[in-house]
C-alpha positions as CSV (number, residue, x, y, z in Angstrom):
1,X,0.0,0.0,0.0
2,X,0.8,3.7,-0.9
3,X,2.2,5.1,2.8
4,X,0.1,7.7,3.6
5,X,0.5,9.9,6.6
6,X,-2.8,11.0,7.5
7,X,-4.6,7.5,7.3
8,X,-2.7,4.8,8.2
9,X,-1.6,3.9,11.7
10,X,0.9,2.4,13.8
11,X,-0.3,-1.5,12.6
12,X,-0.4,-0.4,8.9
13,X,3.1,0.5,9.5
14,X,4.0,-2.8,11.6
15,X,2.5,-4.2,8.5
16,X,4.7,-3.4,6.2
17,X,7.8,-3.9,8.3
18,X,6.6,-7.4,9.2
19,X,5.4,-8.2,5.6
20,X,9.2,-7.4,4.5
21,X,10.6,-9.0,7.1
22,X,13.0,-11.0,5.0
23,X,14.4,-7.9,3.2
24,X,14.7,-6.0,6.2
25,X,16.6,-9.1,7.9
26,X,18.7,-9.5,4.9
27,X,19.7,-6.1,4.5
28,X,20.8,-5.8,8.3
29,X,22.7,-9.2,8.0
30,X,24.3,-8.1,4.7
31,X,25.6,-4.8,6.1
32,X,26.4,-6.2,9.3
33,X,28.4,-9.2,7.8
34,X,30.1,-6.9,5.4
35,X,30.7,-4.3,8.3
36,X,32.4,-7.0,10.5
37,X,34.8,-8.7,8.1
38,X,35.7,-4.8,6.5
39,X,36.9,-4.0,10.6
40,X,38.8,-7.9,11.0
41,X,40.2,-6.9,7.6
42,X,41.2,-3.4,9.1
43,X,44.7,-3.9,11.1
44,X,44.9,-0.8,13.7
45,X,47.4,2.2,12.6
46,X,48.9,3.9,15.1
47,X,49.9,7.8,14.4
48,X,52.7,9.8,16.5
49,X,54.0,13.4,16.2
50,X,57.0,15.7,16.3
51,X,56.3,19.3,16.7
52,X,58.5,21.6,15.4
53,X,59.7,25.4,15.0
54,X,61.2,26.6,11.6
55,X,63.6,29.1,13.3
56,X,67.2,30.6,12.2
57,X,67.5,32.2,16.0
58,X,68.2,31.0,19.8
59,X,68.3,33.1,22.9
60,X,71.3,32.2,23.2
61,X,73.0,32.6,20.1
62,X,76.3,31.2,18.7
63,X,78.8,33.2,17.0
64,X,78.2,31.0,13.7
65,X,74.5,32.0,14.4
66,X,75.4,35.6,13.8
67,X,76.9,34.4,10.5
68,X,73.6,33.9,9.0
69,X,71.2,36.2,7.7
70,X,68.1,35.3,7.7
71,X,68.0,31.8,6.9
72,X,64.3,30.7,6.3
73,X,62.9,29.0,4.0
74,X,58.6,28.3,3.4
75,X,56.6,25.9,4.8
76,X,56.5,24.1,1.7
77,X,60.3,23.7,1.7
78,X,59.9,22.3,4.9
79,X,57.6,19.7,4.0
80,X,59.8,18.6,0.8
81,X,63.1,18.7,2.5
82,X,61.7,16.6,5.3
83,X,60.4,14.1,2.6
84,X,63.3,14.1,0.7
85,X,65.8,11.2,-0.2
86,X,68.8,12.2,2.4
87,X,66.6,12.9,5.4
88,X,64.2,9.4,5.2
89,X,67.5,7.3,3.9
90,X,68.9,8.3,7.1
91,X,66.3,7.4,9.4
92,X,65.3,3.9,7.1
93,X,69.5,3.5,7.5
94,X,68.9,3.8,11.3
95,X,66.3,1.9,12.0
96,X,66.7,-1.1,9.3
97,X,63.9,-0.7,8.0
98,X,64.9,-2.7,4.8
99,X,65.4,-5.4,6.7
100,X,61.3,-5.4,7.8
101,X,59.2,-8.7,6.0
102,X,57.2,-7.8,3.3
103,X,54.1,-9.1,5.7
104,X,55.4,-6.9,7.8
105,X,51.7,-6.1,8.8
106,X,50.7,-9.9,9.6
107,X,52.4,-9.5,12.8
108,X,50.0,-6.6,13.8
109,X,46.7,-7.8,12.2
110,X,43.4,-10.3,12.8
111,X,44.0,-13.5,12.0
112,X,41.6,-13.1,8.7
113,X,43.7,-10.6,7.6
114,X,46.5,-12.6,8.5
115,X,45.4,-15.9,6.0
116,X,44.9,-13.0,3.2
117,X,48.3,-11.0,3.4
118,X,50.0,-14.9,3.5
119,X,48.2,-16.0,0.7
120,X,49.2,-12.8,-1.0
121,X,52.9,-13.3,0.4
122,X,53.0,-16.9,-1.4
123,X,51.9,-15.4,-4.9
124,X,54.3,-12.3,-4.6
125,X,57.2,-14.9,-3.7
126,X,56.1,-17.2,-6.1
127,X,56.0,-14.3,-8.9
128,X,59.4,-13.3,-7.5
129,X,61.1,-16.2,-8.0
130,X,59.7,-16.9,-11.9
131,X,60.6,-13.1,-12.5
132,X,64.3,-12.9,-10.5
133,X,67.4,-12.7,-12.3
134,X,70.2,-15.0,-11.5
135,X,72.5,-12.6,-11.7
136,X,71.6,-9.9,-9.0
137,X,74.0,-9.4,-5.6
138,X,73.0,-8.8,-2.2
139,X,74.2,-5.1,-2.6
140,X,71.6,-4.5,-5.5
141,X,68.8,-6.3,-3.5
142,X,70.0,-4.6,-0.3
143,X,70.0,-1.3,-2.3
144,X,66.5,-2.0,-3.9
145,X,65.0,-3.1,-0.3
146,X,66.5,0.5,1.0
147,X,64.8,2.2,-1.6
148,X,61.4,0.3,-1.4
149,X,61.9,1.0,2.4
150,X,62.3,4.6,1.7
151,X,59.6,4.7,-0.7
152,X,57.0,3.2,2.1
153,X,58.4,5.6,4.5
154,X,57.6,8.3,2.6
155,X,54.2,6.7,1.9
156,X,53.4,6.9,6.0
157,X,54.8,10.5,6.5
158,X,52.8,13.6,6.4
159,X,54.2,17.4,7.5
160,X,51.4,19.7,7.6
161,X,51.9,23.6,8.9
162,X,50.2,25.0,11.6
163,X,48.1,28.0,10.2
164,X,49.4,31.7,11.2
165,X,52.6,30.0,13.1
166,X,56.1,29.2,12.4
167,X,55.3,25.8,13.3
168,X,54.6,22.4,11.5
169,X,53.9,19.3,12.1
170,X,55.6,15.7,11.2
171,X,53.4,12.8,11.2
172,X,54.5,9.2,10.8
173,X,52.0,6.2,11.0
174,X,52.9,2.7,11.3
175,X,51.2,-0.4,12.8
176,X,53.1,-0.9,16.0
177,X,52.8,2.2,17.9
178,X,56.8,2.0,19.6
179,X,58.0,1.6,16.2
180,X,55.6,5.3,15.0
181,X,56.6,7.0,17.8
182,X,61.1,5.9,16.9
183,X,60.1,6.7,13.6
184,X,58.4,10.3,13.5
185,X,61.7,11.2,16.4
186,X,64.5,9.7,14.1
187,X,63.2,11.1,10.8
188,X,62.8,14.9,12.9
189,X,66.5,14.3,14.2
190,X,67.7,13.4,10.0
191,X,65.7,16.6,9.2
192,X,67.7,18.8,12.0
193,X,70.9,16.9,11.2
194,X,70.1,17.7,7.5
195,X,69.6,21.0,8.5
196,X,72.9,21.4,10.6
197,X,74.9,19.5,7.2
198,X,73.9,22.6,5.1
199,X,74.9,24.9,7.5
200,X,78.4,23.2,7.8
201,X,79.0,23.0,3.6
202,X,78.4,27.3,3.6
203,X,81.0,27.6,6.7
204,X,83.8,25.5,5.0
205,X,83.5,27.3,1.9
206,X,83.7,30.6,3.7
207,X,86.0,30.1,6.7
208,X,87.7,26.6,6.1
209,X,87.9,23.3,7.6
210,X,90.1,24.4,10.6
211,X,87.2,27.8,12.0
212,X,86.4,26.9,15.4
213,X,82.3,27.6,13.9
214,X,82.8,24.6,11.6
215,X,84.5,22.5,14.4
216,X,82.0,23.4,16.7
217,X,79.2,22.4,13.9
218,X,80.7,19.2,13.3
219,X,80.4,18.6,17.1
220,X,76.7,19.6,17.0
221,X,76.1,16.9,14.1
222,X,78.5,14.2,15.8
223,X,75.9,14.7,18.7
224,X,72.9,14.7,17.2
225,X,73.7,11.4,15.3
226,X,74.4,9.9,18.3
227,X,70.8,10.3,19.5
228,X,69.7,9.0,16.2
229,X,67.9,6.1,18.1
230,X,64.4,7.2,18.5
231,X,64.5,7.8,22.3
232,X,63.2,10.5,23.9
233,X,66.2,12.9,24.6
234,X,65.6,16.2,27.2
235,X,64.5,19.1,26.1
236,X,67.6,20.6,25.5
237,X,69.1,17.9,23.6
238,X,66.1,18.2,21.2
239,X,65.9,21.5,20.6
240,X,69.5,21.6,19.0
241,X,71.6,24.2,17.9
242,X,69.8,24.1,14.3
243,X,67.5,26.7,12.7
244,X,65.3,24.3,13.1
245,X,63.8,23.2,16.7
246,X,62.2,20.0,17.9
247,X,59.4,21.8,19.9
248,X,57.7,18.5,21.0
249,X,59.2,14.7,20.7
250,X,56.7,12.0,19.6
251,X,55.2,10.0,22.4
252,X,54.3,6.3,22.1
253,X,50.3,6.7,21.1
254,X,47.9,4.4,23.3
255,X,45.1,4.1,20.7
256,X,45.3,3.7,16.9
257,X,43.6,6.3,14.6
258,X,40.0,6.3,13.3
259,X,36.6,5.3,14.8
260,X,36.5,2.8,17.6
261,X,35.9,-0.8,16.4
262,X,33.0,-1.1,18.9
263,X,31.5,2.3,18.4
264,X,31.2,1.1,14.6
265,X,29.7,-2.0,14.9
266,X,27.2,0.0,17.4
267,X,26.6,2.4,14.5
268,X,26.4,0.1,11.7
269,X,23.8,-1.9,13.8
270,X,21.3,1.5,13.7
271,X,22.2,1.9,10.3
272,X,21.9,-1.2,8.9
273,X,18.7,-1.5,10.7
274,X,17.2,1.9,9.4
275,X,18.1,1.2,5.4
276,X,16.6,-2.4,6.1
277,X,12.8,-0.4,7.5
278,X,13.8,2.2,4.6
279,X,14.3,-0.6,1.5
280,X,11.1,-1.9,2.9
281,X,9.0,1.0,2.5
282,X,10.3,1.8,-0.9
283,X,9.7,-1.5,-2.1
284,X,5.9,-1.0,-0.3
285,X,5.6,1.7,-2.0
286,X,6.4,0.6,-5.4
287,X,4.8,-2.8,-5.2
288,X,1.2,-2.2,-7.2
289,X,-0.9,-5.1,-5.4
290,X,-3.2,-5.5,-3.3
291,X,-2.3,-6.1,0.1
292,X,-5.3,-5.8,2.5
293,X,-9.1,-5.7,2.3
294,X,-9.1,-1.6,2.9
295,X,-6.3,-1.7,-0.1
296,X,-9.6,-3.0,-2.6
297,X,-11.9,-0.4,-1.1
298,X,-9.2,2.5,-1.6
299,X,-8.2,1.9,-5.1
300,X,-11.1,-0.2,-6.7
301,X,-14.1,1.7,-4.3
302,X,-15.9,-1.9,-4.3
303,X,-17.1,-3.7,-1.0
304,X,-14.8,-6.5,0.1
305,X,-17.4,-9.7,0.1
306,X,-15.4,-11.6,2.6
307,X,-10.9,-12.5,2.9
308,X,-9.7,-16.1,2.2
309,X,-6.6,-17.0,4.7
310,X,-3.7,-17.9,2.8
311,X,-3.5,-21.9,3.0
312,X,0.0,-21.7,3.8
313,X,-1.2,-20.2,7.3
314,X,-3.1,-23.8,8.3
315,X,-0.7,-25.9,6.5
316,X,-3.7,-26.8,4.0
317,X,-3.7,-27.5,0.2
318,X,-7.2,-26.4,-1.4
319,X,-8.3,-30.1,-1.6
320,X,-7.9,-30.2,1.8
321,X,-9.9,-27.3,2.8
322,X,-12.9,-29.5,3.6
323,X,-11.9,-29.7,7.3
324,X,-11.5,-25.8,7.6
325,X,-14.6,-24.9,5.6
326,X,-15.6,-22.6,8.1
327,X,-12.7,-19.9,6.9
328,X,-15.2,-19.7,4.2
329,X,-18.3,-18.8,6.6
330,X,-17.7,-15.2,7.1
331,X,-17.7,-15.2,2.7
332,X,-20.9,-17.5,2.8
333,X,-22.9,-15.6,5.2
334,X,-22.2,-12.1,3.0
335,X,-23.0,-13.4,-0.5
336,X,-26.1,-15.5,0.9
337,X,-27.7,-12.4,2.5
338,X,-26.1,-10.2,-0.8
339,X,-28.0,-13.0,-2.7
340,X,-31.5,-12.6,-0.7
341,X,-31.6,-8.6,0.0
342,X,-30.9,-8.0,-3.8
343,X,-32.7,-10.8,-5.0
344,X,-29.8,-12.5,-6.7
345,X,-29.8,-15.8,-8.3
346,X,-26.8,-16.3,-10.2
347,X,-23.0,-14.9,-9.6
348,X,-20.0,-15.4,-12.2
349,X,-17.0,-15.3,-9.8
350,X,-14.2,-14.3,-12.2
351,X,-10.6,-13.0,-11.9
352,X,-7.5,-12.0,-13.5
353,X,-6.1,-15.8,-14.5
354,X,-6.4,-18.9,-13.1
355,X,-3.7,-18.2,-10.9
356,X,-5.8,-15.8,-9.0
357,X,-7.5,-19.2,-7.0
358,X,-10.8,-18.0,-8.0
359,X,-11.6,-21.6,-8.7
360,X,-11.2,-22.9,-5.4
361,X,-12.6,-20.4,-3.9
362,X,-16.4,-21.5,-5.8
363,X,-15.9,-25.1,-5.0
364,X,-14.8,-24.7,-1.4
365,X,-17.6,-21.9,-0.7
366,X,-20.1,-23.9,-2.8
367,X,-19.2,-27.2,-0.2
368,X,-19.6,-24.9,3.1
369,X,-23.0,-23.7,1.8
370,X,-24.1,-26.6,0.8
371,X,-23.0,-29.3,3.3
372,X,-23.1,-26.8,6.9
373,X,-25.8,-23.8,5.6
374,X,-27.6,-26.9,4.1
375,X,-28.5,-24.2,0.4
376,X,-29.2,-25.9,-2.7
377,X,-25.9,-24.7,-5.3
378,X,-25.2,-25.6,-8.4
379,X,-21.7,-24.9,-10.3
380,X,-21.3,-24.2,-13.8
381,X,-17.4,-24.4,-14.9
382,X,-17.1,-22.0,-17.7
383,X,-13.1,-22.7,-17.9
384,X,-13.2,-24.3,-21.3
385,X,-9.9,-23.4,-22.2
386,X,-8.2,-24.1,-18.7
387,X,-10.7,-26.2,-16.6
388,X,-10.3,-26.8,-13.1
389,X,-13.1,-27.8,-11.3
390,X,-13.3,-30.8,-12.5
391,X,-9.7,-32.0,-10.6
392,X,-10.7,-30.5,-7.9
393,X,-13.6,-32.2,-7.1
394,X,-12.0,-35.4,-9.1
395,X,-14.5,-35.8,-11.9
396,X,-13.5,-37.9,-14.3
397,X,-14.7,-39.2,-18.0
398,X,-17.9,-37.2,-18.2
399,X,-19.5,-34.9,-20.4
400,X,-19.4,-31.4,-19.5
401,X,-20.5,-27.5,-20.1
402,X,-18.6,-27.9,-24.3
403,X,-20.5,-31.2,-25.4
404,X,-23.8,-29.3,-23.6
405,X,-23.1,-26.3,-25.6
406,X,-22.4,-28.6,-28.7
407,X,-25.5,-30.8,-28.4
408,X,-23.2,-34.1,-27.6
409,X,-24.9,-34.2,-24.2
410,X,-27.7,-33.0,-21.9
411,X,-27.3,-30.6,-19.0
412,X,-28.7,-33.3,-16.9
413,X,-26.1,-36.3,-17.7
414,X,-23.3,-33.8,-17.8
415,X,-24.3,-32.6,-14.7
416,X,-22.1,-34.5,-11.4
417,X,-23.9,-34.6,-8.0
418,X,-20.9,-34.3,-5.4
419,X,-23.3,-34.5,-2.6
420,X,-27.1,-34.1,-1.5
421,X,-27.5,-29.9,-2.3
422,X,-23.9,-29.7,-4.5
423,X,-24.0,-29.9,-8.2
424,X,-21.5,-29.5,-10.9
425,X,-21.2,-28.8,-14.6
426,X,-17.5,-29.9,-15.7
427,X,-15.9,-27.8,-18.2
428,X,-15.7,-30.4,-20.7
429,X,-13.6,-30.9,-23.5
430,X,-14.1,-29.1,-26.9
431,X,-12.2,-28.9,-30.5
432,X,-14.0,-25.9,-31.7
433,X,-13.1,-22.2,-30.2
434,X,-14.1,-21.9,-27.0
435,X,-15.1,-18.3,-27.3
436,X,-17.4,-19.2,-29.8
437,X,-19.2,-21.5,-27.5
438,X,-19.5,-19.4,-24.7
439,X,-21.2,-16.6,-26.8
440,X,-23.7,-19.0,-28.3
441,X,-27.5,-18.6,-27.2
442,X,-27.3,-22.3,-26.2
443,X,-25.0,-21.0,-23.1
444,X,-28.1,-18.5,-22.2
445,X,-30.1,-21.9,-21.9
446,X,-28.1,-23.7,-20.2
447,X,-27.6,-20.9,-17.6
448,X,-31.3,-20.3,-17.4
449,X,-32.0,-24.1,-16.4
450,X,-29.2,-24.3,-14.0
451,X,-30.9,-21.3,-12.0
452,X,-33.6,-22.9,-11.9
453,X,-32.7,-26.1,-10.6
454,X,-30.8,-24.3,-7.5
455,X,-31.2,-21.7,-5.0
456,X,-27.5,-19.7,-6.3
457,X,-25.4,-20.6,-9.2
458,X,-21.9,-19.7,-9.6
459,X,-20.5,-19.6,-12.8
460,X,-16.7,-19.9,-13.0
461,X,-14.5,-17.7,-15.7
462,X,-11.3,-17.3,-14.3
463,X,-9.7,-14.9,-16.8
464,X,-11.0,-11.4,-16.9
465,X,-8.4,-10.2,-19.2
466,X,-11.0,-11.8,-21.6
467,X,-13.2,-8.9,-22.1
468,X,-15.6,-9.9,-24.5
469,X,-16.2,-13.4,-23.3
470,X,-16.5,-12.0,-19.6
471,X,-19.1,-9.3,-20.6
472,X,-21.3,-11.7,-22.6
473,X,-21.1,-14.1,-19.5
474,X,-22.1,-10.9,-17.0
475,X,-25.2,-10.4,-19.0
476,X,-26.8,-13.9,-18.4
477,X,-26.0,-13.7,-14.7
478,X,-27.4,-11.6,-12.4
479,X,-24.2,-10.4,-10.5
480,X,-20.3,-10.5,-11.0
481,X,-17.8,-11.1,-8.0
482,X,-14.3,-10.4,-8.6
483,X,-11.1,-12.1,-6.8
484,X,-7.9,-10.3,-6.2
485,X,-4.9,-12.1,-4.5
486,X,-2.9,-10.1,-1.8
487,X,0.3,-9.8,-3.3
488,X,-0.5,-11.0,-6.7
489,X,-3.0,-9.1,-8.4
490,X,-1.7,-5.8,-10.1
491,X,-3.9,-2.5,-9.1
492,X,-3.8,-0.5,-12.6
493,X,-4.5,-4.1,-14.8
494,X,-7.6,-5.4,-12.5
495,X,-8.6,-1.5,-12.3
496,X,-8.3,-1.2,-15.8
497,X,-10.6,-4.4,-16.6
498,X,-13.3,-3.4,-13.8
499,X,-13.7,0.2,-15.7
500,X,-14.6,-1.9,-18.6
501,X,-17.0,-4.5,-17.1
502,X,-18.9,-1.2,-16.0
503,X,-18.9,0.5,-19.4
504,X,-21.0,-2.5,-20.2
505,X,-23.6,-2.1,-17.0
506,X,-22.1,-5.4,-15.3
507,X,-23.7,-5.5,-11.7
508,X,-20.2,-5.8,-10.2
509,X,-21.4,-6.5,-6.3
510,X,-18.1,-6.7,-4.9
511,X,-14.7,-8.2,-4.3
512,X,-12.9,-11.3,-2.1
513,X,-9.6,-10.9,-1.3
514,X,-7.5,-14.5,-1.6
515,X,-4.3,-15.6,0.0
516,X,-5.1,-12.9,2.9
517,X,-2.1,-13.0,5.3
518,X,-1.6,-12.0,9.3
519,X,2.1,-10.9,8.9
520,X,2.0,-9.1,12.3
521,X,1.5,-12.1,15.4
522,X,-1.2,-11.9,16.9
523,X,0.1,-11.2,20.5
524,X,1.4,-7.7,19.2
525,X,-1.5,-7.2,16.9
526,X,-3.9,-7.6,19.7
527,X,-2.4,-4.8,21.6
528,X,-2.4,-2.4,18.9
């Protein structure tokens, strides 16, 4: 049904959520799933950070200090030189980082992510070894593992200027948060030992090797190499006599960066939840069927005759109806009294195909009222290109409504007693068009005596989409009841046909709804 805010309730809504149950559960599963393998296939990274000050003055300055004017270079210098080959092959020279696996993130990960990054391992050594030349050394592999070091290095490094300040920021990340923390210090102390190296080249090419500035320089860079081991030095040992300072040393981070895995999960629950209720209504809103009796009423402005509970909610087939005949008592006691206030004899229950169940719905309805309200019924199948009342009530090798029609038979040995006030006319079999029996005045006649041989007749026709055969049947009986199926029958196609049975004055006296289900359980839909 069309979602409308003004009319529907709290248990049309329940409705629809319970009626797309199975999307809404598969959605939620879907993005959980998804959700929860994306996080075991997410291994934590861990982020640390060196602060420091782009600066070519101390308060207290050295005499080579004085030497220099103005050295300063832009923030974007900073950010290259600090990225640059001799700064990160220092620190990857330090630390060894050539010498880390090329799993190197196995150790840190879930075990899922773990299976994947060795399966991937075995391929990349597998290509490795088809693709190696004999002829390489351990220098040129120890060379190209430097560089591919340096290159990830590089890859996991970010220095980013802090707005309206002569300060910026370097940022290393790396799975295990000891090894961020050594990394971000060590690559900060290349950058001020860089630094100090360019300082030294412009001394020695102005005042010589033996200047007590360039000794004391070299001293400076002998020093600061020393602490080239990631540790956190004091304060003064980090700032350094360079032009640029080391404002604030990386600490050893406690949690790694992003969203909390548990906070996510938490969210994705809502979410998935939400689009799972959404995706329902869209689809409920898109869907063109019929999905309740007030659904018929709305869109076709026809009475609902009576619902027929889906079998599949009592575990019945339609042969096996005869022990819950009295789902059909509610329909029976509203077309008998239809039947006596509007003096009505005959009703040709039709719908959109066979499919629709209109078939069982006359022989089932025709059993109640004949065997428990005790009315005399008679049943004329009109099927004659798709019979079916004839299996249902297992009638076999007679005569039916075609060799009546035909003149191969009489109404009264074609007709089948199936009990005391129950009587059927069998489709029959026929080589000539059906059609062109149907719209013969010999069906008037047959019509006529069945009527009078019964208090109601029903006349089955179970495909409306027929319009010309269903109109010339609607003007030998006295009313027309139409079947829908809840979550079958289209709107705009059974809408459509109805307009024309009423172009043609068809007494159209109402609608049953088939397959009628009770999505929402009862012990919540008796409290709403």
């Amino acid at each position: 049904m069309k979602p409308n805010l003004e009319e529907n309730t709290l248990r049309d809504y329940l409705t629809i959520v319970f009626r797309h149950k199975t999307l809404i559960i598969t959605t939620f599963l879907t993005i959980m799933i998804c959700a929860i393998v994306g996080l075991e296939l997410k291994t934590p990274v861990y982020q640390a950070q060196v602060k420091m000050l782009i600066s070519a003055e101390k308060q207290t300055l050295s005499p080579y200090y004085r030497e220099m004017e103005s050295y300063r270079v832009g923030d974007l210098t900073q950010s290259e030189i600090v990225n640059s080959n001799p700064v990160l092959e220092r620190a990857v020279s330090v630390l060894k980082l050539y010498e880390r696996p090329s799993d190197y993130e196995r150790y840190f990960c879930t075990p899922i992510k773990a299976g994947l990054l060795n399966l991937t391992a075995w391929l990349d050594a597998l290509k490795g070894k088809l693709a190696k030349p004999d002829n390489i050394t351990p220098e040129k592999m120890q060379l190209y593992m430097s560089r591919c070091a340096t290159e990830e290095l590089r890859g996991n490094l970010f220095v980013e200027p802090i707005r309206d300040t002569d300060l910026f920021v370097i940022t290393v990340t790396d799975f295990d948060p000891e090894m961020a923390a050594m990394i971000a210090n060590v690559v900060s102390r290349s950058y001020v030992i860089f630094d100090l190296e360019q300082q030294l080249v412009e001394l020695q090419v102005k005042h010589g090797e033996k200047n007590p500035l360039v000794v004391q320089l070299k001293d400076n860079i002998d020093d600061m190499t020393k602490n080239l081991t990631g540790a956190i030095l004091s304060n003064t040992e980090a700032l350094g006599p360079a032009s640029v300072k080391i404002i604030e040393q990386a600490q050893i981070p406690f949690e790694p960066i992003g969203t909390n895995k548990y906070a996510t999960v938490i969210l994705v629950f809502f979410i998935s939840i939400f689009l799972g209720i959404v995706f329902a209504f869209g689809l409920e809103y898109v869907n063109q069927t019929f999905k309740s009796a007030q659904d018929i009423e709305k869109y076709l402005n026809l009475p609902v005759l009576g619902a027929i509970a889906k079998c599949g909610n009592n575990g019945r087939s339609p042969k096996q109806m005869n022990a819950d005949l009295y789902v059909y008592q509610p329909l029976a006691d509203q077309i008998y009294m239809m039947v006596k206030d509007n003096k009505l004899k005959s009703i040709l229950i039709t719908a959109l195909s066979p499919l629709e169940g209109s078939s069982n719905i006359i022989a089932n309805l025709s059993k109640y009222l004949s065997q428990e309200a005790h009315h005399k019924i008679f049943i004329v199948d009109a099927n004659l290109k798709n019979p079916s009342l004839h299996t249902v009530f297992d009638i076999t090798g007679k005569p039916g409504l075609a060799e009546v029609l035909e003149g191969k038979s009489t109404l009264e040995k074609a007709t089948v007693k199936i009990n005391e006030n129950l009587s059927v006319l069998p489709a029959g079999e026929t080589k000539l068009n059906p059609t062109t029996l149907l719209h013969s005045s010999r069906m008037q006649e047959v019509i006529n005596a069945a009527r009078e041989s019964a208090e109601m007749l029903f006349v089955d026709y179970a495909y409306l989409g027929a319009t010309k055969d269903v109109r010339i049947l609607s003007s030998i009986v006295d009313g027309i009841a139409i079947v829908a199926t809840e979550g079958k029958t289209r709107r705009p196609v059974i809408k459509a046909a109805i307009t024309l049975l009423k172009q043609s004055k068809a007494n159209i006296i109402g609608t049953i709804l088939n397959n009628r289900t009770f999505v929402i359980p009862r012990m919540i839909y008796n409290r709403l």
